[in-house]
N, C-alpha and C positions, 0 to 999 in steps of 0.2 A: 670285888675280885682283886683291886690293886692291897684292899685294904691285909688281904691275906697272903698275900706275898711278903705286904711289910712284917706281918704278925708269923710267919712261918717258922717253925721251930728247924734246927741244923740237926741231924742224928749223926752226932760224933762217934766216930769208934772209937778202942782204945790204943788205935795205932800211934807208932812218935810223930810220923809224917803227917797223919792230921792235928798234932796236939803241934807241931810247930804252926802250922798256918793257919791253925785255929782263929788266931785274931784277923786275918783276912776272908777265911769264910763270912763269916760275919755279916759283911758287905760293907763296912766302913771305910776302906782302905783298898787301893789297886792291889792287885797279885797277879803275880807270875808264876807257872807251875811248869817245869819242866821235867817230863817222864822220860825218863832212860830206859829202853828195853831191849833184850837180848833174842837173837835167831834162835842161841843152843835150844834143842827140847830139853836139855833138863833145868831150865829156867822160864818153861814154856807158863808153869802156876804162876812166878813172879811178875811174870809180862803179866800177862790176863790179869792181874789185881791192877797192877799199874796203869792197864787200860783202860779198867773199868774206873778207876778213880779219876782220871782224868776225864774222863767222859762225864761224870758227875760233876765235878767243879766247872767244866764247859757251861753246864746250865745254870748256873748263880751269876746274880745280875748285881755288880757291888756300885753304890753310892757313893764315893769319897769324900770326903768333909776334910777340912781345914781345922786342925788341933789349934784353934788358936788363945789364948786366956784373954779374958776383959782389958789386964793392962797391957797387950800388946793393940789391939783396936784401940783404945785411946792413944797411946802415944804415937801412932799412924796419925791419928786424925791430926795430933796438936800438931806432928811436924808437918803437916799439909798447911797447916793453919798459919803456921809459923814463915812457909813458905809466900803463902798470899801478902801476909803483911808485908814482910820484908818488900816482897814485888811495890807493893802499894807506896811503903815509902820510898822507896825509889823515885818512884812515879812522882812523888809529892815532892820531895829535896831537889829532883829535878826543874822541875816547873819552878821551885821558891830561886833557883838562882839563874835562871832564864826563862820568863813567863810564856816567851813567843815560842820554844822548843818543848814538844812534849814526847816522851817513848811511849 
């Protein structure tokens, strides 16, 4: 069941309003949808499309994920790493020029 959720095909219209948030459909990314809709009755067909699509995008359930490329998680890690030592010799230079004081 979950499996067919993930595998669900999107039936795109060829509207502009879906081909803009097209890439948030998806479900890889948050979206926001804000429909504006009008009282007058002669913009009563507009509202009712805008209702209905909003009501549709209501039930998609999106994932987010983190764009991030390989060399940005490596240089995270090394400045982490970079961090630790630094601490460490601290720690060390410390202690070499007062054995009895440690941080």
């Amino acid at each position: 069941m979950e499996d067919n959720k993930q595998n669900a095909v999107i039936p795109y219209s060829d509207s502009i309003l879906t081909q803009i948030v097209k890439k948030g459909l998806e479900g890889h990314s948050k979206l926001f949808v804000l429909g504006t809709i009008s009282p007058a009755l002669s913009s009563l067909k507009e509202t009712m499309k805008t209702l209905n699509f909003i009501s549709r995008i209501k039930r998609i359930i999106t994932n987010p994920i983190v764009n991030e490329r390989p060399q940005g998680q490596l240089l995270k890690e090394l400045r982490e790493e970079n961090i630790t030592l630094r601490k460490n010799l601290m720690n060390d230079e410390a202690f070499l020029v007062n054995p009895l004081i440690t941080i």
